[in-house]
ChimeraX commands (.cxc) that place a marker at each C-alpha (Angstrom):
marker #1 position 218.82,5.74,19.54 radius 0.5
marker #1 position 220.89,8.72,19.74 radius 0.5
marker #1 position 224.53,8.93,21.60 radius 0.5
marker #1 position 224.95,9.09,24.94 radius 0.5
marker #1 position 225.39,12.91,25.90 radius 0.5
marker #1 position 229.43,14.05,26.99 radius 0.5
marker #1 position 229.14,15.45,30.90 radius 0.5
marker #1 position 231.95,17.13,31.81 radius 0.5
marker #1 position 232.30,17.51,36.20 radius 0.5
marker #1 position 232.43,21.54,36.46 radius 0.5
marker #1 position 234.36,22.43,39.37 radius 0.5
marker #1 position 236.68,25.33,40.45 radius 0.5
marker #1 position 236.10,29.22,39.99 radius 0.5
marker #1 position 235.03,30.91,36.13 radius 0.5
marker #1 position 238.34,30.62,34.40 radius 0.5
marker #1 position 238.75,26.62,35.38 radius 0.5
marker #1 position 234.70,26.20,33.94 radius 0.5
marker #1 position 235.51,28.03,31.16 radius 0.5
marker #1 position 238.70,25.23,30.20 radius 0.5
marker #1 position 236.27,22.59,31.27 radius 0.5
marker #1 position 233.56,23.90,29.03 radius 0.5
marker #1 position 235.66,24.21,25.96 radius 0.5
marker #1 position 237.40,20.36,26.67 radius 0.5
marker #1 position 234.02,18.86,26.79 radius 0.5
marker #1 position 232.27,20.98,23.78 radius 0.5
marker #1 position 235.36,20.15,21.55 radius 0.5
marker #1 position 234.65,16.21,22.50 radius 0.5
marker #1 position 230.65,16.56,22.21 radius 0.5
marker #1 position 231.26,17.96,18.34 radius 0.5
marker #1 position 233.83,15.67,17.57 radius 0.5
marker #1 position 231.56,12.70,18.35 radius 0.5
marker #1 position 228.11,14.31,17.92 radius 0.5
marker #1 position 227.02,14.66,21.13 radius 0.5
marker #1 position 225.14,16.73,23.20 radius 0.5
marker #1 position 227.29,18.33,26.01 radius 0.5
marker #1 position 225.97,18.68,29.52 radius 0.5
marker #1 position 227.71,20.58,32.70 radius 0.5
marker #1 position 227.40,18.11,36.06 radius 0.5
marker #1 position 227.32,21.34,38.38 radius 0.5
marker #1 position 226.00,19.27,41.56 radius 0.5
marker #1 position 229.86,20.07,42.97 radius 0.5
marker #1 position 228.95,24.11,43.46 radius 0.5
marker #1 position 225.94,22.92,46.23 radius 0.5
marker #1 position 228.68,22.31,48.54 radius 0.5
marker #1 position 231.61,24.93,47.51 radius 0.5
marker #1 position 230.84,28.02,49.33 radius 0.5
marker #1 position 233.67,30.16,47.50 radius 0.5
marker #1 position 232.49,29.38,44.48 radius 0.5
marker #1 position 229.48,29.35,42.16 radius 0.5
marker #1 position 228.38,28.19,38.55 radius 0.5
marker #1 position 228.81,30.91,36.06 radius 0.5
marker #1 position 228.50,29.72,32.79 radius 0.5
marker #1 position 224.95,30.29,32.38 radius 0.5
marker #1 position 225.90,34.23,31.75 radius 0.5
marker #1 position 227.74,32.89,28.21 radius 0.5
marker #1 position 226.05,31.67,24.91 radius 0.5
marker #1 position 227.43,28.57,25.76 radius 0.5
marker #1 position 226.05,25.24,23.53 radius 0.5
marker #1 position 225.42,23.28,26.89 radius 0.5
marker #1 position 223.32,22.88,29.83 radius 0.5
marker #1 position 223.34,21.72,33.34 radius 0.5
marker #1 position 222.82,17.63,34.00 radius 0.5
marker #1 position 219.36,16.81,34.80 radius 0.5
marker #1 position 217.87,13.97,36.92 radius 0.5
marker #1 position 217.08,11.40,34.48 radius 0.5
marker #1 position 219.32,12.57,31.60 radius 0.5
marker #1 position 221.35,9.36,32.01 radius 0.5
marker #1 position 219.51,6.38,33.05 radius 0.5
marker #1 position 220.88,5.03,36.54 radius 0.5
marker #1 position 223.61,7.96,36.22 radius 0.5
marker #1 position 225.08,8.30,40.02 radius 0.5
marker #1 position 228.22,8.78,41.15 radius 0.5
marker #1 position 229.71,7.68,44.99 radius 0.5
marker #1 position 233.17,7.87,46.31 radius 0.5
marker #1 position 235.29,5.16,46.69 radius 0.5
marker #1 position 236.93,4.99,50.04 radius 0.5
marker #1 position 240.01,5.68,48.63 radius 0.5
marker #1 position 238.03,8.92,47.51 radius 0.5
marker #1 position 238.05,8.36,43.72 radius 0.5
marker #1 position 234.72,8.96,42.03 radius 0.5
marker #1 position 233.45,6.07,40.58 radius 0.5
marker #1 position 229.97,5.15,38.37 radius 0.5
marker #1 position 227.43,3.13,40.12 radius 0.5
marker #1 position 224.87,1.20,38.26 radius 0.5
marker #1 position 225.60,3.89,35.45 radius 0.5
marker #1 position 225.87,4.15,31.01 radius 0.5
marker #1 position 228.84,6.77,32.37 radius 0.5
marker #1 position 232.25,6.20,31.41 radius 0.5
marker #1 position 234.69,7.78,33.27 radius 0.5
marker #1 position 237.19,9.51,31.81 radius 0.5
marker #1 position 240.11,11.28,33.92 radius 0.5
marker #1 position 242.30,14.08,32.66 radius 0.5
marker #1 position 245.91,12.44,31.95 radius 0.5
marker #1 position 247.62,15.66,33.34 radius 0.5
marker #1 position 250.46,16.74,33.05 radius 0.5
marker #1 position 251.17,12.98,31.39 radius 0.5
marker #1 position 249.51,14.45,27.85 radius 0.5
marker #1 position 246.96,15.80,25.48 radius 0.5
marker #1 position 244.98,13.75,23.78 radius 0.5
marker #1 position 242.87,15.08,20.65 radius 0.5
marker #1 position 239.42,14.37,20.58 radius 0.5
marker #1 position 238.48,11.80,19.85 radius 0.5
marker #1 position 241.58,9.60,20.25 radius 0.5
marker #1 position 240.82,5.91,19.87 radius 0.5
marker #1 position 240.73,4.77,23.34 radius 0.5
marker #1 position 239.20,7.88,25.25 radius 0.5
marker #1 position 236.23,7.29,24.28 radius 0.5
marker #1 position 233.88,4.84,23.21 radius 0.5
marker #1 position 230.61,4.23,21.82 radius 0.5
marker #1 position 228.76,2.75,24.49 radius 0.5
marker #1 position 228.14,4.89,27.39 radius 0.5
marker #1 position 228.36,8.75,27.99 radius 0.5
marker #1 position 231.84,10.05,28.57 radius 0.5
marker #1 position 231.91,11.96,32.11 radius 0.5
marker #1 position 235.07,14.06,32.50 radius 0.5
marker #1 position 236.87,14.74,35.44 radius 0.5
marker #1 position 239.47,17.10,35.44 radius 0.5
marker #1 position 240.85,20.85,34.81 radius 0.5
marker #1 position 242.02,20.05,30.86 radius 0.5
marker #1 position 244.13,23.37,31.02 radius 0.5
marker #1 position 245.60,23.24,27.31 radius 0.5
marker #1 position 243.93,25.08,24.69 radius 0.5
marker #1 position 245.32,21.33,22.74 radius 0.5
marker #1 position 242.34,20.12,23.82 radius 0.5
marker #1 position 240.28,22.66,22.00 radius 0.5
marker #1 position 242.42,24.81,19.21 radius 0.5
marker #1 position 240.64,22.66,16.24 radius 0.5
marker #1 position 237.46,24.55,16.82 radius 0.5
marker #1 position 238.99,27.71,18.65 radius 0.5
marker #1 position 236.86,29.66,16.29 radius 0.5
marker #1 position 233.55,27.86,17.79 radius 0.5
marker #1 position 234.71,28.34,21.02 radius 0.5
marker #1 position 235.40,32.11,21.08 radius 0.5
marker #1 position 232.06,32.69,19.66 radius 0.5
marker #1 position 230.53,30.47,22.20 radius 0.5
marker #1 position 232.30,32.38,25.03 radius 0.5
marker #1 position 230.37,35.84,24.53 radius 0.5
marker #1 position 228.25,36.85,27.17 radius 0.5
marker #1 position 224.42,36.88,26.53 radius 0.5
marker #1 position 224.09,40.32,28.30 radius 0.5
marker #1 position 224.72,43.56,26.25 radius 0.5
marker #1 position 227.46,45.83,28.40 radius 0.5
marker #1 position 225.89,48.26,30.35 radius 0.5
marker #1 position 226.43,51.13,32.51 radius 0.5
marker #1 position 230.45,51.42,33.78 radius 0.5
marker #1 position 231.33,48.94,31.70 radius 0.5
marker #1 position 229.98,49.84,28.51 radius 0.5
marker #1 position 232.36,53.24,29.20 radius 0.5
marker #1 position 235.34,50.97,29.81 radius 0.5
marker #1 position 234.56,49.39,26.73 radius 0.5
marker #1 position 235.10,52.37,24.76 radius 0.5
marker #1 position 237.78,53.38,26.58 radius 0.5
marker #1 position 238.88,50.67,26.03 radius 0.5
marker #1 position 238.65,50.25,22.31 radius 0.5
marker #1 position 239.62,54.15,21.64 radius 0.5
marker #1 position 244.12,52.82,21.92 radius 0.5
marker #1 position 246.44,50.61,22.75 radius 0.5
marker #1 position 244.67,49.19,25.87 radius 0.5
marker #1 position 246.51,46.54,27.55 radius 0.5
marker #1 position 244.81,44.22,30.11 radius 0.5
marker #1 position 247.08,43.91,32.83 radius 0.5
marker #1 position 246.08,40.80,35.76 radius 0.5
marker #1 position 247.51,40.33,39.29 radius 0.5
marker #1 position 246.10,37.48,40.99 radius 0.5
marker #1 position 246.30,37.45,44.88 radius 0.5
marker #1 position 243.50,36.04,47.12 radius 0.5
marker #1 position 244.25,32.56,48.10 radius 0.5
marker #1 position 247.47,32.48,46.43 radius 0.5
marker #1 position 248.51,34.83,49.36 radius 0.5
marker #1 position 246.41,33.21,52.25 radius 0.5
marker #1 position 246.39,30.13,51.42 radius 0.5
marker #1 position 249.72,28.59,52.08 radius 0.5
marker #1 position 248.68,25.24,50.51 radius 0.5
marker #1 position 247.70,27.24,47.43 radius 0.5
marker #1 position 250.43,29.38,47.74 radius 0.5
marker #1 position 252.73,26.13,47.20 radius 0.5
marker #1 position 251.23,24.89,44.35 radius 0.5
marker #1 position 250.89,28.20,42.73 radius 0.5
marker #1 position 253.51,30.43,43.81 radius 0.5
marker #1 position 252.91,34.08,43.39 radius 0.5
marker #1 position 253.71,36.21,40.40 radius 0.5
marker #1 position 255.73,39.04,42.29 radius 0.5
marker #1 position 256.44,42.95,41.49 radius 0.5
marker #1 position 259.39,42.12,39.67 radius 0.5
marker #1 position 257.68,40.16,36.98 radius 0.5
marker #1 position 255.08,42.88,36.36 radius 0.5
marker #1 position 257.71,45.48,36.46 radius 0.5
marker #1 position 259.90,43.98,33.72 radius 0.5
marker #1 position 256.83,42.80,31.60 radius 0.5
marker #1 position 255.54,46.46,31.65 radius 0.5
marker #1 position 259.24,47.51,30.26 radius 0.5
marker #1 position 259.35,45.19,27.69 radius 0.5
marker #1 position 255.87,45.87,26.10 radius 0.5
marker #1 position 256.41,49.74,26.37 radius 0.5
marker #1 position 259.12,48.69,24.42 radius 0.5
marker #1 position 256.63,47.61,21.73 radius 0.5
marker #1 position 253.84,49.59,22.08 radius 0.5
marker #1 position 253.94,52.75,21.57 radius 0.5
marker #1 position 251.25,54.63,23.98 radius 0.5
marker #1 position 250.50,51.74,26.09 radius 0.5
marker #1 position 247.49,52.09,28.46 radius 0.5
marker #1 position 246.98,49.89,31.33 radius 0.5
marker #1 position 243.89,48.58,32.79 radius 0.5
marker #1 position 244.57,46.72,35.33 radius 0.5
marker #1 position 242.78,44.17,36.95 radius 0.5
marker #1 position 242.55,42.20,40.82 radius 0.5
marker #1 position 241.30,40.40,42.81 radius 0.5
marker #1 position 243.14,42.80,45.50 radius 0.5
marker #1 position 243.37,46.14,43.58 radius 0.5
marker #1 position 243.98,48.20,46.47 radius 0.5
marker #1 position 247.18,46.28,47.29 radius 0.5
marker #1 position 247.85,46.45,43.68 radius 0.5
marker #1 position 247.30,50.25,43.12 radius 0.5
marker #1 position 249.84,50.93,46.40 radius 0.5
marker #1 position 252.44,49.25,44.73 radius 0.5
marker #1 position 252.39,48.47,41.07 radius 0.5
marker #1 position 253.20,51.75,38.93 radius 0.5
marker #1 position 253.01,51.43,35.20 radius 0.5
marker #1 position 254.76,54.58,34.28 radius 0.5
marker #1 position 251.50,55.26,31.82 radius 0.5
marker #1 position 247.89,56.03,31.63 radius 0.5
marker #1 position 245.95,53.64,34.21 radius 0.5
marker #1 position 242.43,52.41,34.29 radius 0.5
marker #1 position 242.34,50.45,37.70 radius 0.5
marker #1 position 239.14,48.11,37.26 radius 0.5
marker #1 position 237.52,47.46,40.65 radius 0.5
marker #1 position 233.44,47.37,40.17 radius 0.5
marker #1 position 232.95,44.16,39.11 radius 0.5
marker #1 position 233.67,41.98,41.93 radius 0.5
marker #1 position 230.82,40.58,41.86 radius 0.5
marker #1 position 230.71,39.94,38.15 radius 0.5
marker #1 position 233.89,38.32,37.08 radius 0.5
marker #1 position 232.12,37.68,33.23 radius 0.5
marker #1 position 232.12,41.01,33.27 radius 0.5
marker #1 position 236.01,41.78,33.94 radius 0.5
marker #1 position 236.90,39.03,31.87 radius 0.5
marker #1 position 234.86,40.88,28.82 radius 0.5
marker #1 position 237.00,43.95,29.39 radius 0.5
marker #1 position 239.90,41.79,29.46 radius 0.5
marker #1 position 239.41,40.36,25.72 radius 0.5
marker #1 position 238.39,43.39,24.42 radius 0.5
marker #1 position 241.95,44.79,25.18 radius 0.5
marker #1 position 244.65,44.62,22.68 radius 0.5
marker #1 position 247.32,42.91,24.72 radius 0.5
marker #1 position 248.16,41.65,27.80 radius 0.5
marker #1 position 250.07,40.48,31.17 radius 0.5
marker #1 position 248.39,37.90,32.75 radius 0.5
marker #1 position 248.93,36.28,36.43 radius 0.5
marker #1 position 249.75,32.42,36.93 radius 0.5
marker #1 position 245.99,32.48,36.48 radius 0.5
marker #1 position 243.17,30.43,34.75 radius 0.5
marker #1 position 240.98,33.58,34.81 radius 0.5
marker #1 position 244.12,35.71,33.06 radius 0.5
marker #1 position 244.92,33.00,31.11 radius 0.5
marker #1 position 241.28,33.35,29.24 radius 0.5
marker #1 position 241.01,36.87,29.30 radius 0.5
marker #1 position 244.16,37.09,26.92 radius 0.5
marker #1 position 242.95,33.93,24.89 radius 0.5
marker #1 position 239.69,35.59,24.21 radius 0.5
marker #1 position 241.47,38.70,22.97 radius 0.5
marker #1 position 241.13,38.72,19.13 radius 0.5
marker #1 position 243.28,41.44,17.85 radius 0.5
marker #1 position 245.58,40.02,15.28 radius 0.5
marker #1 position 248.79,41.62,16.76 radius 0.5
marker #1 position 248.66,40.70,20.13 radius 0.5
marker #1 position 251.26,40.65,22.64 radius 0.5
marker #1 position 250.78,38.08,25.26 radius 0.5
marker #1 position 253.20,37.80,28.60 radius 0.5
marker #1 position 252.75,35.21,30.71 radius 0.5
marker #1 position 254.96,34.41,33.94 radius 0.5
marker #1 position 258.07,31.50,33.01 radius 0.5
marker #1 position 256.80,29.60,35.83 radius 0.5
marker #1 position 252.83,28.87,36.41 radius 0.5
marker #1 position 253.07,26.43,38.92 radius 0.5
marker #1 position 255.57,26.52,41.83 radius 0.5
marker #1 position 254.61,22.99,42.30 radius 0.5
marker #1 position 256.87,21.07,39.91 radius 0.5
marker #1 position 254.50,18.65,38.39 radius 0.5
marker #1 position 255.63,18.55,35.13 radius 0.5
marker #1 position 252.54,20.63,33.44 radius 0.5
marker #1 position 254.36,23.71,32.49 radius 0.5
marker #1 position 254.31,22.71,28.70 radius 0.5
marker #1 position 251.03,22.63,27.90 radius 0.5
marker #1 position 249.02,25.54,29.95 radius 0.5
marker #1 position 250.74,28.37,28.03 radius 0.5
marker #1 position 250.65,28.72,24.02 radius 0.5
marker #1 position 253.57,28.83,22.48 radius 0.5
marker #1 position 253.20,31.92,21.24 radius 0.5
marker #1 position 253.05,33.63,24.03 radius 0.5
marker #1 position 256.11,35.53,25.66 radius 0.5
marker #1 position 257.12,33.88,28.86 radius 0.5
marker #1 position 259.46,36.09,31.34 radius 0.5
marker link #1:1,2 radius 0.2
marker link #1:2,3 radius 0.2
marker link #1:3,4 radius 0.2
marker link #1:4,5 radius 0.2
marker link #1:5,6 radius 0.2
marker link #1:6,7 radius 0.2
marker link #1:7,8 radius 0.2
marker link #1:8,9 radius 0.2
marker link #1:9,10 radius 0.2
marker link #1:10,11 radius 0.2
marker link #1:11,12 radius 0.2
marker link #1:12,13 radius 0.2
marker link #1:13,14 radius 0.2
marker link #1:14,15 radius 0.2
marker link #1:15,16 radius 0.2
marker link #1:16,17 radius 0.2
marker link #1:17,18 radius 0.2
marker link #1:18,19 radius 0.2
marker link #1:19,20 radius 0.2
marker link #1:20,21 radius 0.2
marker link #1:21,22 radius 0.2
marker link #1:22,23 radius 0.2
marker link #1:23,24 radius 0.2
marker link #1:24,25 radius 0.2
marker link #1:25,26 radius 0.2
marker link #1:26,27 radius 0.2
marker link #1:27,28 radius 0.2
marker link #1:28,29 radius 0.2
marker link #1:29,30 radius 0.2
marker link #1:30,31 radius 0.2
marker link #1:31,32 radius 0.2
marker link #1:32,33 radius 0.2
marker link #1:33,34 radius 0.2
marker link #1:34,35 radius 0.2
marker link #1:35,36 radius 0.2
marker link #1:36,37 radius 0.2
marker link #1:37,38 radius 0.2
marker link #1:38,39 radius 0.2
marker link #1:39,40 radius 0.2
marker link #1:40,41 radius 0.2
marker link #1:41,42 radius 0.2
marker link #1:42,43 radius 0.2
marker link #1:43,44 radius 0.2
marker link #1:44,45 radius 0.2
marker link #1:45,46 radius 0.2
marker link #1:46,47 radius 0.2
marker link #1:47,48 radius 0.2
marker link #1:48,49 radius 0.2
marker link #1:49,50 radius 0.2
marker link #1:50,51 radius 0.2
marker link #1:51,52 radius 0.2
marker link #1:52,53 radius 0.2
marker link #1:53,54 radius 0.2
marker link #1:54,55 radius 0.2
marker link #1:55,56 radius 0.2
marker link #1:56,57 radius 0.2
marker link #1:57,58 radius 0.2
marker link #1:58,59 radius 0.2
marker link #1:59,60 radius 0.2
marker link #1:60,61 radius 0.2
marker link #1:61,62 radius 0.2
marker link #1:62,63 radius 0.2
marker link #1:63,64 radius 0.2
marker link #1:64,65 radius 0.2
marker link #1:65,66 radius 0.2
marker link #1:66,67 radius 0.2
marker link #1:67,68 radius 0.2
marker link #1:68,69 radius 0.2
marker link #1:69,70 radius 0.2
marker link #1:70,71 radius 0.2
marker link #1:71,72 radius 0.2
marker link #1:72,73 radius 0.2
marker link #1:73,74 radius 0.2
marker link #1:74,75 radius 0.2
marker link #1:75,76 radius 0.2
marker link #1:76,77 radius 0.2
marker link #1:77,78 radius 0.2
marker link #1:78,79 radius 0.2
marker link #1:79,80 radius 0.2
marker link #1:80,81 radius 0.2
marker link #1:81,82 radius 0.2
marker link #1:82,83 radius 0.2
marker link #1:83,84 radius 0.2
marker link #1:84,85 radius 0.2
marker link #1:85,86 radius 0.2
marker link #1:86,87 radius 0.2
marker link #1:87,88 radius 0.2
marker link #1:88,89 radius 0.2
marker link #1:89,90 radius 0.2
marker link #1:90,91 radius 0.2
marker link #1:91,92 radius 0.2
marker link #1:92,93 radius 0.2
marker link #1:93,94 radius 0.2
marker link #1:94,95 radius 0.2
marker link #1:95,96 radius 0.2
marker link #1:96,97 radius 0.2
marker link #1:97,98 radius 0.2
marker link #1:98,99 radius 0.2
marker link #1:99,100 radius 0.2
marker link #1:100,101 radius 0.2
marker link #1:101,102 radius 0.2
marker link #1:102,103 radius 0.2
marker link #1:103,104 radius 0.2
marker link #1:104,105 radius 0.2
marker link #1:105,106 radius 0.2
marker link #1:106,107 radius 0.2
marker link #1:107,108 radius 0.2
marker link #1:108,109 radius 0.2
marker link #1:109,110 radius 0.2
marker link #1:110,111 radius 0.2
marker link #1:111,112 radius 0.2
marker link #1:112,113 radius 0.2
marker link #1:113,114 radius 0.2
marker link #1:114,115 radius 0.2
marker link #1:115,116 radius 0.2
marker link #1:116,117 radius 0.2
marker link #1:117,118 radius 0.2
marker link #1:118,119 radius 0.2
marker link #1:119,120 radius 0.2
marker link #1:120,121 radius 0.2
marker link #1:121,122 radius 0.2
marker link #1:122,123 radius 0.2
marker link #1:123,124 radius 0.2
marker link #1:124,125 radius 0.2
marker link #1:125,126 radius 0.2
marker link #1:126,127 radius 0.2
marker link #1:127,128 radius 0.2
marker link #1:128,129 radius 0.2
marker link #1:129,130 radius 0.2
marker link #1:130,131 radius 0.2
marker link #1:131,132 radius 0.2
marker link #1:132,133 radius 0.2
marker link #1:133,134 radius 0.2
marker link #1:134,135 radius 0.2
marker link #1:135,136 radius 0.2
marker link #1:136,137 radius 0.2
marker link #1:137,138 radius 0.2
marker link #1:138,139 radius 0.2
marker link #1:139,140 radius 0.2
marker link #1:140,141 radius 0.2
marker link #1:141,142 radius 0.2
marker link #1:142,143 radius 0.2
marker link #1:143,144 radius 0.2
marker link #1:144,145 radius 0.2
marker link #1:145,146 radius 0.2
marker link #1:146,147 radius 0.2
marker link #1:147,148 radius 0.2
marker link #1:148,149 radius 0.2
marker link #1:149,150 radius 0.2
marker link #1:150,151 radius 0.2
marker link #1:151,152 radius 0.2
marker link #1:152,153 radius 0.2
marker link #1:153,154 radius 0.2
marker link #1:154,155 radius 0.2
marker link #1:155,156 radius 0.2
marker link #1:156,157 radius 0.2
marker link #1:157,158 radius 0.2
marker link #1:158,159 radius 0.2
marker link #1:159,160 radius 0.2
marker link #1:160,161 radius 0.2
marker link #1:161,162 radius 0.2
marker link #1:162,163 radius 0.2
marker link #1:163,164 radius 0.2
marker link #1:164,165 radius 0.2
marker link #1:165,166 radius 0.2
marker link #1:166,167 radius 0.2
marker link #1:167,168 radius 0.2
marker link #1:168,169 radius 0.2
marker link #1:169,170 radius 0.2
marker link #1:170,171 radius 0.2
marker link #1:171,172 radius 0.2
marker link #1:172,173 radius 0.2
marker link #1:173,174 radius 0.2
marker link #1:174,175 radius 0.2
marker link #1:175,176 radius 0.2
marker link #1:176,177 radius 0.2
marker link #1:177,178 radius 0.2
marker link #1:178,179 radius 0.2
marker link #1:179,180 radius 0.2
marker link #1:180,181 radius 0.2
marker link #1:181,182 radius 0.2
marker link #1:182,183 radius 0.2
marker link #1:183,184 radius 0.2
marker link #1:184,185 radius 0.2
marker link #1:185,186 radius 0.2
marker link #1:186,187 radius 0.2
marker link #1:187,188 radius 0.2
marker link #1:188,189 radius 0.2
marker link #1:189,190 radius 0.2
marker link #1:190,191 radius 0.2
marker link #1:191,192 radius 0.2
marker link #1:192,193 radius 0.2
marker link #1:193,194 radius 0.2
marker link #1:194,195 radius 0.2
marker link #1:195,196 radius 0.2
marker link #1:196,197 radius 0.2
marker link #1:197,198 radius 0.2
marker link #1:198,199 radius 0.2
marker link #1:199,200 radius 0.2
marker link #1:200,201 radius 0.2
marker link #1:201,202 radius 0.2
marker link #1:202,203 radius 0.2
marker link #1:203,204 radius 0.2
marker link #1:204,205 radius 0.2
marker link #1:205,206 radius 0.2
marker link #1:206,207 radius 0.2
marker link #1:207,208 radius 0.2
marker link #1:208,209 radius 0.2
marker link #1:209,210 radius 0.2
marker link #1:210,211 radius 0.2
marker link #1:211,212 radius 0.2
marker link #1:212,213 radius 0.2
marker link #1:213,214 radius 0.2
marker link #1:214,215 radius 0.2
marker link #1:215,216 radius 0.2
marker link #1:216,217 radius 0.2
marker link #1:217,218 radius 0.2
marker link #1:218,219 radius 0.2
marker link #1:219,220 radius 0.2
marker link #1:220,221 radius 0.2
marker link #1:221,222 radius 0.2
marker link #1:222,223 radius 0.2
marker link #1:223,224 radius 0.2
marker link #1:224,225 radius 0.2
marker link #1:225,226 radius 0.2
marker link #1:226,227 radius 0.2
marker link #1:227,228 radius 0.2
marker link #1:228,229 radius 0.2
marker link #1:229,230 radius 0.2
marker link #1:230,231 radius 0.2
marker link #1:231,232 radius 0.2
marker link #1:232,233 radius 0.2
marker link #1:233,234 radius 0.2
marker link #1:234,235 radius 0.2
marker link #1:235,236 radius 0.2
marker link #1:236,237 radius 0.2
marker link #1:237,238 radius 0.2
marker link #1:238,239 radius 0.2
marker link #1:239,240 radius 0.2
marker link #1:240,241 radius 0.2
marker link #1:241,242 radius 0.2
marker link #1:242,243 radius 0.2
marker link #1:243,244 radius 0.2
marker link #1:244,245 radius 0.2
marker link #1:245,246 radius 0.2
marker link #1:246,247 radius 0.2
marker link #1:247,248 radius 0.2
marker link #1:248,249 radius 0.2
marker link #1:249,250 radius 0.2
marker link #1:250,251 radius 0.2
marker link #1:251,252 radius 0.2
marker link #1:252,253 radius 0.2
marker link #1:253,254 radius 0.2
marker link #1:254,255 radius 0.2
marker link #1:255,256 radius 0.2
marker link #1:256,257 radius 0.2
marker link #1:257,258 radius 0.2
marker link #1:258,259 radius 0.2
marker link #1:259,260 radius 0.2
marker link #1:260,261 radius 0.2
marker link #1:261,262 radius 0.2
marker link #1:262,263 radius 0.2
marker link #1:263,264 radius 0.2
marker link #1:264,265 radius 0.2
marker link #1:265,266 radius 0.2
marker link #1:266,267 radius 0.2
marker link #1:267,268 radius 0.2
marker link #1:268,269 radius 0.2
marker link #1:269,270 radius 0.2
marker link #1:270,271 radius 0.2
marker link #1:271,272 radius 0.2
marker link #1:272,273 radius 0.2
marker link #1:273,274 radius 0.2
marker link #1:274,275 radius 0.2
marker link #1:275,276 radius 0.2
marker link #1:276,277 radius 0.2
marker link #1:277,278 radius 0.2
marker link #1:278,279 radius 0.2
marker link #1:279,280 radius 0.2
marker link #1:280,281 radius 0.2
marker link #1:281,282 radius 0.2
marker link #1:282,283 radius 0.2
marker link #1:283,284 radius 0.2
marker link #1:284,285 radius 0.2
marker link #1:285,286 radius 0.2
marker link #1:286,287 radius 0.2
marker link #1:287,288 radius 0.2
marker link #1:288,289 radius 0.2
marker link #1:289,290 radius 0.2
marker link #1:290,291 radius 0.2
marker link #1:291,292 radius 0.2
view
């Protein structure tokens, strides 16, 4: 009989799925698994939506009958618990530490792994980084606008710059836990990379571009990407294709400068990602990345 499949829970907007996708695939090729996405969580989350299905992703969404007796409840302490199930669950240690698949322990044998969490460190998945990059393309060819970004985009020194608003602005409850990455971090990161670069241009990237095109000035030539809102894969493709970046206390950011393959690359990422001090600030950002 073969192994029990690894389910990773898929909750949270493209960027989290994307660190949940790579955490689980890492653990399903470690132990020779199949990998599938739990995705029952998006039939109640109205802001958000399941959006893997537009990458060549090595995965698909759990079935009824996949796992014999597999059901979940919540415990009235509201944990999620397995019921009658061959699932093992297994709950992200954060910020505590990074285990590497498969760590004796984590998993076992028996039943199929389940995995709740965010798993924000690329630890969890830098073994097969190469696997993972190519697994992240999108199935869809570029067209239209963005297939003339594109080659704007690949014709210089294109750097992808992200400023993250939304909730982290109108939320205060996310705004505590996140904090907001403020003018005066984009200003100095945009000094210090002009610094090394040495015809910079900007596209820049929002989930609140008008806000951001009012305000922020780069000092140099300026794409301001604002058609895809409703195709996030689609700004994040644009993203990776540039050859450096400044990225927002983001998840979404975070991937669209991990993506980027250009050997040189200059990453910036805010000193602070969470204004909640949890203790998780050491493992979200590579160290090779410039923090300011």
């Amino acid at each position: 009989m073969s192994a029990a499949p690894v389910i990773v829970r898929m909750m949270g907007g493209l960027g989290n799925q994307l660190f949940q996708y790579a955490a689980g695939r890492t653990l399903a090729l470690a132990t020779g698994r199949e990998l599938l996405l739990d995705t029952s969580a998006y039939r109640e989350d109205r802001l958000r939506a399941y959006q893997l299905d537009r990458f060549a992703i090595a995965a698909r969404p759990l079935r009824r009958g996949d796992v014999p007796f597999f059901r979940l409840r919540r415990s009235r302490l509201g944990a999620i618990l397995p019921r009658r199930s061959r699932v093992e669950i297994v709950r992200e240690a954060f910020p505590a530490r990074v285990p590497v698949w498969p760590e004796r322990g984590v998993v076992s044998d028996a039943g199929a792994p389940y995995l709740i969490g965010y798993w924000q460190s690329e630890r969890y998945f830098a073994a097969l980084a190469d696997t993972i990059r190519q697994e992240l393309r999108l199935k869809a060819a570029p067209r239209g606008v963005n297939a003339r970004v594109l080659d704007e985009i690949a014709s210089g020194d294109a750097v992808a710059l992200h400023v993250r608003r939304g909730d982290y602005v109108s939320n205060p409850a996310a705004t505590a836990y996140h904090g907001l990455c403020g003018l005066e971090y984009y200003n100095a990161a945009i000094r210090r990379l002009s610094g090394k670069v040495s015809r910079p241009h900007f596209f820049v990237f929002s989930d609140d571009l008008d806000w951001v095109r009012a305000n922020l000035d780069t000092g140099h030539s300026t794409t301001w990407v604002g058609h895809n809102a409703d195709t996030p894969w689609e700004d994040l493709r644009l993203m990776a294709a540039c050859r450096h970046f400044i990225v927002a206390n983001s998840s979404f950011s975070w991937w669209g400068a991990w993506l980027g393959e250009w050997a040189w690359k200059q990453v910036i990422a805010p000193a602070r990602w969470f204004q909640a001090d949890h203790g998780g600030e050491g493992e979200i950002v590579p160290s090779e990345w410039l923090r300011m």
